[in-house]
KEBAPA-734735 format. One record per atom (N, C-alpha, C, CB): residue in one letter; z, x, y. Coordinates in steps of 0.05 Angstrom, whole numbers, plus 5000, padded with zeros to 4 digits. Each point is the difference from the previous one (the first is absolute). Glycine has a CB too. Layout:
aZXY/...
END
This chain:
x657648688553/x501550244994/x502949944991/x497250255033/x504749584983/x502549934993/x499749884972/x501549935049/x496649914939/x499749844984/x499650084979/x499149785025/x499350484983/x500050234975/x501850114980/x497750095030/x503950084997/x502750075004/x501649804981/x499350185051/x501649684963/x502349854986/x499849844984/x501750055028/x496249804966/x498849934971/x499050084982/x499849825016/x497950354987/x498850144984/x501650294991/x495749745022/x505650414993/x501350184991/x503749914988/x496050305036/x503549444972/x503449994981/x502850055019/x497450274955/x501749805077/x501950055013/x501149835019/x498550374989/x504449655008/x501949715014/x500250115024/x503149784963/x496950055059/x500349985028/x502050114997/x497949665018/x504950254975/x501950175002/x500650334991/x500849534998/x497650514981/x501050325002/x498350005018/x501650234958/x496549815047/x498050045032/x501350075018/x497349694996/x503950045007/x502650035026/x502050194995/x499949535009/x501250464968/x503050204988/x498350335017/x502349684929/x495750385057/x499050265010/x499450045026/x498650034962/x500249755055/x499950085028/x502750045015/x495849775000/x506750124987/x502149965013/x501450445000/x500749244980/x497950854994/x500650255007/x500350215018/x499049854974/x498650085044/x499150165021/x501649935027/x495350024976/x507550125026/x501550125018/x498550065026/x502650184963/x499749745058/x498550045027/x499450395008/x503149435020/x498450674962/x499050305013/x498450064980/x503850195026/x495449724956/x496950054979/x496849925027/x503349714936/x498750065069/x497749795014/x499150235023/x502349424993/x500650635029/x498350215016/x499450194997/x501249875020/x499750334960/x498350314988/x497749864997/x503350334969/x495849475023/x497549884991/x497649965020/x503149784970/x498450105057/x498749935024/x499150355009/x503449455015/x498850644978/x499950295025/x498150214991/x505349975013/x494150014954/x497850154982/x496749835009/x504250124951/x495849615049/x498249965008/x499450035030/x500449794960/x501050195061/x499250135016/x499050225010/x501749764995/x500550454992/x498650294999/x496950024993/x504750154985/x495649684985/x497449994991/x497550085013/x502249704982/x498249965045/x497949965015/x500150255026/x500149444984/x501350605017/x499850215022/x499350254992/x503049795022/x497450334952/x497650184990/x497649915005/x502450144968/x497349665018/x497549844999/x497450055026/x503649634974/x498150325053/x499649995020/x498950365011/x503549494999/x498050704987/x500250205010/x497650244986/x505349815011/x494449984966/x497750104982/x497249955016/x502849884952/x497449915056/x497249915010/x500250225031/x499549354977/x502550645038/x500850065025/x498350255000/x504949775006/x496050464978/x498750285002/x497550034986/x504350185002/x494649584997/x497050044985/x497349935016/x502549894956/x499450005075/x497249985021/x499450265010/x501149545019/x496450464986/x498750285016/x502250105026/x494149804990/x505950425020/x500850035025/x498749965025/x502050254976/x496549675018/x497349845024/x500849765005/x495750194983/x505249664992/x500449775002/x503149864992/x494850054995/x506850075011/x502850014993/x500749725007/x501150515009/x500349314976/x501149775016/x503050124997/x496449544991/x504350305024/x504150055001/x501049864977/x501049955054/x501250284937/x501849854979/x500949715004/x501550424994/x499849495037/x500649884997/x497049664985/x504750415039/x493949724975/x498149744990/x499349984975/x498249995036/x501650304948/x499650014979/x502149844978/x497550415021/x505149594982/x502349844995/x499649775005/x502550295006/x496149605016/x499849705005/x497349894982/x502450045053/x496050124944/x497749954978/x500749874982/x498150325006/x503250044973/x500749934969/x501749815000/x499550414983/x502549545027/x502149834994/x499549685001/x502750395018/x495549525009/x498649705000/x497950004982/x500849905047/x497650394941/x497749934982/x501249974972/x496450265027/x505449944969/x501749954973/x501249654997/x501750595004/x499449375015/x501149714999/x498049844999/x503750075023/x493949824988/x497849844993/x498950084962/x498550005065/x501250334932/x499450004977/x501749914982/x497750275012/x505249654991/x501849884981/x499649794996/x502850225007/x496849575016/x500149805007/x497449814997/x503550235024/x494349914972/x496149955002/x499250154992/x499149855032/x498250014955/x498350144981/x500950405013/x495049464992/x504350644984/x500750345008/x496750045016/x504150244946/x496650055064/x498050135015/x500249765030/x496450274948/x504849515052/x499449885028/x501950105012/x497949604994/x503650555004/x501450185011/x499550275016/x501649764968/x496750315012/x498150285007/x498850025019/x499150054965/x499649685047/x498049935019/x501449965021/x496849824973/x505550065027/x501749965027/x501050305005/x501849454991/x499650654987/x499850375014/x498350135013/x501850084971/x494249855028/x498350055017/x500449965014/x498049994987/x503049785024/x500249795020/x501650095029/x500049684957/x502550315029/x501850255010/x500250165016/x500149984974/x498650165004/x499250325013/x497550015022/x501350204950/x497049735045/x497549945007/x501749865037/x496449884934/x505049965065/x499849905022/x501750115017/x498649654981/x502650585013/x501350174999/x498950165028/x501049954945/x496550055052/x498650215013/x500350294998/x500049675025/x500150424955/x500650234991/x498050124972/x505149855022/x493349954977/x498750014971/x497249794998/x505450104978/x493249995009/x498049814999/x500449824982/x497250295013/x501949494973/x501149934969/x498049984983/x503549755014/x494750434989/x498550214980/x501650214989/x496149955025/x505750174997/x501250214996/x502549904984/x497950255042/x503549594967/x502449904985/x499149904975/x502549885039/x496149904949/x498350024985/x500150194972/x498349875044/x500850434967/x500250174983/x501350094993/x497950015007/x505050035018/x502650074992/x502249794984/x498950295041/x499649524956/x501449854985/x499449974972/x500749815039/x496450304951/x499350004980/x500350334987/x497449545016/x503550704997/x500450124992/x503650044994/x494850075017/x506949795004/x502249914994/x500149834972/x500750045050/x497849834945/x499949864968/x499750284981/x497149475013/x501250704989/x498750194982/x503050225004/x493349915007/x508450114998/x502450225000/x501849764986/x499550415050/x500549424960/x502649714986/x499250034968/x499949535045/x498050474960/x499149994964/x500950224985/x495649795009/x503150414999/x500950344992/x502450074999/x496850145019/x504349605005/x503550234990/x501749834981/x501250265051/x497249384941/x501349994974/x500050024976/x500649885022/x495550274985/x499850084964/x501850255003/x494449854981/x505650315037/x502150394995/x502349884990/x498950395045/x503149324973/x502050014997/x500849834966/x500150085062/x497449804926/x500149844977/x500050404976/x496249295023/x501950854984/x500550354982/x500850065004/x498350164991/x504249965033/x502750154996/x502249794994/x498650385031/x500549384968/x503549834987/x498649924979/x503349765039/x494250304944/x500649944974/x499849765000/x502450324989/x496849485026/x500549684998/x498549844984/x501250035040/x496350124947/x498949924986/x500850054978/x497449985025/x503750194964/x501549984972/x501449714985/x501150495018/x500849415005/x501049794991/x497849694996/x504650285025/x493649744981/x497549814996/x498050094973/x500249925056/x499850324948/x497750134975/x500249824973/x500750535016/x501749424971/x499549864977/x499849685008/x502550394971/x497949455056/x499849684995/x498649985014/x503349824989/x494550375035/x497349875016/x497450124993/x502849925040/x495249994965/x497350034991/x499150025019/x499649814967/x499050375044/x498949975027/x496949755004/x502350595002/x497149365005/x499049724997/x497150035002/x503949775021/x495650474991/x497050135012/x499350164984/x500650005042/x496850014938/x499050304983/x499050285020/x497749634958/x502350475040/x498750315015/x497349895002/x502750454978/x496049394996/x496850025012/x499749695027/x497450254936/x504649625055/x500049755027/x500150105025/x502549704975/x499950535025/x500850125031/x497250155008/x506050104991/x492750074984/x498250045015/x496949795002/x502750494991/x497549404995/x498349745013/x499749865023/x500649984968/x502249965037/x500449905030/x499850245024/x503549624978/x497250625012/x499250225018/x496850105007/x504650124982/x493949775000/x497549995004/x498749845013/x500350164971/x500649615025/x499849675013/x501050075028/x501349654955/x500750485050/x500450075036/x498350185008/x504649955001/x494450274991/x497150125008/x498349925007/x500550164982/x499049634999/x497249865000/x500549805026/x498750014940/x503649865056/x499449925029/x500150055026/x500649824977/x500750505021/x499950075035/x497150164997/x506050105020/x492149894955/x497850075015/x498049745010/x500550474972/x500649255009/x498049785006/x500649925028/x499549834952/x503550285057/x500149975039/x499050065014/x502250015001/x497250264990/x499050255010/x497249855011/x502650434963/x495549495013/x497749924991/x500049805030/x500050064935/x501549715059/x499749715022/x501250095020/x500349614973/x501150625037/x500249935025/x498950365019/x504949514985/x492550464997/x499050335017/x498349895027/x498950354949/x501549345059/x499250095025/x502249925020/x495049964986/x506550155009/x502149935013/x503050234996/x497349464991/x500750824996/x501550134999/x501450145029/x497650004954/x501049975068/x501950165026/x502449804999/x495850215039/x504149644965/x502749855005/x501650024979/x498249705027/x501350374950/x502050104977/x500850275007/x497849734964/x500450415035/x500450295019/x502350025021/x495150044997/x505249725016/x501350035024/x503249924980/x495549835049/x503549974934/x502649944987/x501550194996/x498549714982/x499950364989/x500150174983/x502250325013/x494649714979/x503750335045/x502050295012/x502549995009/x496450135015/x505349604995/x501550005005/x502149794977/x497250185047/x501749774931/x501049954970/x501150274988/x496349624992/x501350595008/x500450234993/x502050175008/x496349924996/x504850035032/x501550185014/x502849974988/x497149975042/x502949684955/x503249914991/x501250084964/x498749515040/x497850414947/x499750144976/x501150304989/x496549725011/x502950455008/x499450244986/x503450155011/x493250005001/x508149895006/x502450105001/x501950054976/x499249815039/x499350104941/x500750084975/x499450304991/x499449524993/x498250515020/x499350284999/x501950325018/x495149624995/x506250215020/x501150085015/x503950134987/x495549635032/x504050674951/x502550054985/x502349965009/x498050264983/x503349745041/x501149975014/x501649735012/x497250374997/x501049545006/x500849655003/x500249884972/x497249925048/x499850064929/x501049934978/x502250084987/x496349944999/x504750285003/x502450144986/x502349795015/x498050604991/x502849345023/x502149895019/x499549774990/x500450265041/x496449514961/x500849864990/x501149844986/x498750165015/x499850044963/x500949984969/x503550034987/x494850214999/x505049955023/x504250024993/x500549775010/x501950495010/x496949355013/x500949745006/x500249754983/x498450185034/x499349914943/x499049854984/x502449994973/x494550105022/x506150134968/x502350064979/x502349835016/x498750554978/x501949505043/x502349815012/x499249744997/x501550315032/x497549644984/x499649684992/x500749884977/x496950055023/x501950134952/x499249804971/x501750094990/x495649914990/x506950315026/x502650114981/x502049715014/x499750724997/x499849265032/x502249765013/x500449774974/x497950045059/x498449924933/x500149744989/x501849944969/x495249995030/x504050264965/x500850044973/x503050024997/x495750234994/x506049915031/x502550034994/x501949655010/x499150665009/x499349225002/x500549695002/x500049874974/x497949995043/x500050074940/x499949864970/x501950044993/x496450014988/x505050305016/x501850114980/x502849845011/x497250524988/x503149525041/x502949845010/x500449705001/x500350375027/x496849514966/x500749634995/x500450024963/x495849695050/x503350474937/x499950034976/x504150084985/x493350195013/x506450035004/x503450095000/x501549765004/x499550455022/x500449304995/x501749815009/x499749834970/x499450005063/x498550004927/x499949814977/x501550174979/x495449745011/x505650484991/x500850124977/x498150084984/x503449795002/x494350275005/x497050104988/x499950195009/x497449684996/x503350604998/x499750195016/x497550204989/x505349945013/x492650075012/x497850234984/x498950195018/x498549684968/x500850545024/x499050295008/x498249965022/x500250204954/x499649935060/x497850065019/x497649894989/x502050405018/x497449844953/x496949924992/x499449804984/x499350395001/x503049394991/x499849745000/x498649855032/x504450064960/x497049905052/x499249855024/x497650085010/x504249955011/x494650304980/x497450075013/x498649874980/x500750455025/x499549484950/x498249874974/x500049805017/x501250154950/x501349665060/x499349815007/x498349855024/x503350124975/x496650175043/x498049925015/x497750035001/x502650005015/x497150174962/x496850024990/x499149724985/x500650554990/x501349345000/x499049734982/x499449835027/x503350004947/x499049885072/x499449895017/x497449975028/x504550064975/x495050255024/x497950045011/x497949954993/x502150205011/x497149914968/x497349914986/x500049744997/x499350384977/x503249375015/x499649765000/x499149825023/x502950114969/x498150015051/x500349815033/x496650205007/x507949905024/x491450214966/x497050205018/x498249795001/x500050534980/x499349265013/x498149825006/x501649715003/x496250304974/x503749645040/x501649875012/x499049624997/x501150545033/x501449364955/x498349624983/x501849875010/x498050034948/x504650065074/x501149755009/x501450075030/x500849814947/x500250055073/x500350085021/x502750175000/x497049635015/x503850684993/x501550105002/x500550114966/x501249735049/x497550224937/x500150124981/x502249814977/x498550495032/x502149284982/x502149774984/x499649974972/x500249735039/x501550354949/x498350004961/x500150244982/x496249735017/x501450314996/x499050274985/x502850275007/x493449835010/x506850215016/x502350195012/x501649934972/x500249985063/x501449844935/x502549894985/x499950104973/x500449575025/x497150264957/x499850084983/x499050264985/x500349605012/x498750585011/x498850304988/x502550145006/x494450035012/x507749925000/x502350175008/x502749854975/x497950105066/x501849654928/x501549924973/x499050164977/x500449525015/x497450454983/x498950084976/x500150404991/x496649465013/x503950675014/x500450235003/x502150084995/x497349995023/x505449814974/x502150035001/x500849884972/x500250025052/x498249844942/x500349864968/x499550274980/x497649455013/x500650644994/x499250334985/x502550164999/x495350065020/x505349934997/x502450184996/x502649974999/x497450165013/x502449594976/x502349954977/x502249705021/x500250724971/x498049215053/x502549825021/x499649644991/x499550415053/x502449484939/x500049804992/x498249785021/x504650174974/x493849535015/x498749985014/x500849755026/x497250254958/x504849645042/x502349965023/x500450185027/x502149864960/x498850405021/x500350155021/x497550215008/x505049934986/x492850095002/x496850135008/x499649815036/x496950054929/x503449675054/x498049765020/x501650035027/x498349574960/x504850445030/x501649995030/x499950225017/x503149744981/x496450605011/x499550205011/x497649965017/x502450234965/x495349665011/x496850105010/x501149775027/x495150134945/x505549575061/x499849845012/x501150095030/x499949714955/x502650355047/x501950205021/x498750185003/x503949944990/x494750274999/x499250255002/x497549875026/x501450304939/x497049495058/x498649905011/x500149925021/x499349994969/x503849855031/x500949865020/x500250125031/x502249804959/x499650455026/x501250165017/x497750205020/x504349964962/x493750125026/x497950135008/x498749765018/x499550364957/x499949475038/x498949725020/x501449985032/x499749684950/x503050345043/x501549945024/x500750265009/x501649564989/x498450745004/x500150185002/x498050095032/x501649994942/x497149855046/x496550145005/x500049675034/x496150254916/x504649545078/x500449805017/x502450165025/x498749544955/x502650565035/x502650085018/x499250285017/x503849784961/x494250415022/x499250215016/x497649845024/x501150434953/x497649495033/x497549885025/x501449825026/x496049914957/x505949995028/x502249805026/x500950225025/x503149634956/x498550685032/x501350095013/x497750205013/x504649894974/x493550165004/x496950105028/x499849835027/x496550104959/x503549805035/x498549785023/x501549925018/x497649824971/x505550215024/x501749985015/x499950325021/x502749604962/x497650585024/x500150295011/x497150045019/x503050214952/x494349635037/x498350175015/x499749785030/x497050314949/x504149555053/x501649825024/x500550265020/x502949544969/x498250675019/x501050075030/x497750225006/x505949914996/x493150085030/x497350074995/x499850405008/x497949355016/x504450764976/x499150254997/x499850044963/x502550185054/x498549664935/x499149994969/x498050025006/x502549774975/x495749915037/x497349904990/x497850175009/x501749565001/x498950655009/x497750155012/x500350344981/x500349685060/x502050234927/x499150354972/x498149904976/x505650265000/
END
């Protein structure tokens, strides 16, 4: 990746450096203090989407997202996800069938609130004339047929063994269907606009320090490029790919490529240890044990 970078694209270590040197210590902490917020939406989104049967405490719910988010920065993605089962689950407050589902319906509002928040900022405008979307309509629905077909060939191999899916299955469902639930999804989902607004207004204040200054519905373009780049995941913590789908997002719109690589690189940095410094100060807090028992 470095080799890429600075050979193949033409760019000297030194402006590299000249541009990281931009980023001011009160850029740096508006920076820290947006991504935190971030995660603590984050946390609060999932929080109101367990059943009331099976409520775990905020506080654990905070100790989840925040150590699962940090492994997912840090290790393959989704191994994060599983330690939030983990979590919760051991929690005694939850089955991790049940968490499980609340975690996969917590994905299904994350998603939803950044396609709404990509149509009211317009963020796709600024991409319309230089991206191609990569997928035809008849592929998407190809592969959407191809997922049919195989939850019925499951269906098929594992019908004798459906009670114990049954048993799964109902308490998957419970954590699931809180989506269904107007009330809690509605809350989440405002949790969800926060979050991906935290992230977005971070692009815009490490962006401001470079003297790159851009709109809201810039920074949301950008995390639509970055997202879809890092969604399948080819290196640990996302090392690479993160950099270059967040340069190249920033190359679009007009940021020299010195200062793209040094943003996307910090932008990265800072979220790493962001995310290292919240799990540090969890772990310290749930020490005192009227924390560790919410």
């Amino acid at each position: 990746m470095s080799w890429y970078l600075f050979h193949q694209k033409g760019i000297s270590t030194q402006d590299f450096l000249s541009a990281l040197n931009k980023f001011e210590l009160t850029t740096i902490a508006l920076s820290v203090f947006l991504f935190s917020l971030q995660n603590f939406f984050m946390a609060l989104r999932l929080w109101v989407l367990f059943p009331k049967t099976e409520r775990v405490g905020l506080g654990t719910v905070i100790h989840g997202v925040f150590f699962g988010q940090a492994v997912n920065t840090f290790f393959p993605a989704r191994a994060g996800d599983v330690l939030k089962v983990v979590i919760f689950s051991r929690s005694g407050s939850t089955a991790a069938t049940t968490a499980t589902g609340v975690i996969i319906a917590d994905k299904i509002i994350d998603l939803s609130a950044l396609v709404v928040l990509i149509l009211l900022s317009r963020s796709f405008v600024h991409g319309s004339q230089q991206l191609a979307f990569p997928v035809s309509f008849k592929g998407i629905m190809l592969l959407f047929t191809a997922f049919l077909g195989s939850l019925f060939l499951l269906r098929f191999l594992f019908r004798s063994r459906l009670k114990q899916l049954d048993l799964w299955w109902t308490g998957f469902k419970m954590g699931l269907l809180g989506i269904l639930d107007i009330r809690r999804a509605l809350l989440a989902f405002l949790f969800g606009i926060a979050t991906w607004s935290c992230e977005a207004l971070t692009l815009a204040c490490l962006s401001q320090a470079q003297s790159f200054p851009i709109s809201f519905s810039q920074g949301v373009f950008l995390l639509s490029i970055l997202n879809l780049a890092i969604s399948i995941p080819i290196s640990l913590g996302n090392l690479g790919p993160f950099e270059a789908a967040l340069s190249f997002g920033l190359e679009k719109l007009g940021a020299s490529g010195p200062m793209a690589i040094a943003l996307a690189a910090f932008y990265h940095f800072l979220q790493m240890a962001t995310l290292l410094g919240l799990s540090g100060l969890v772990a310290l807090v749930r020490m005192i044990p009227s924390f560790g028992k919410r």
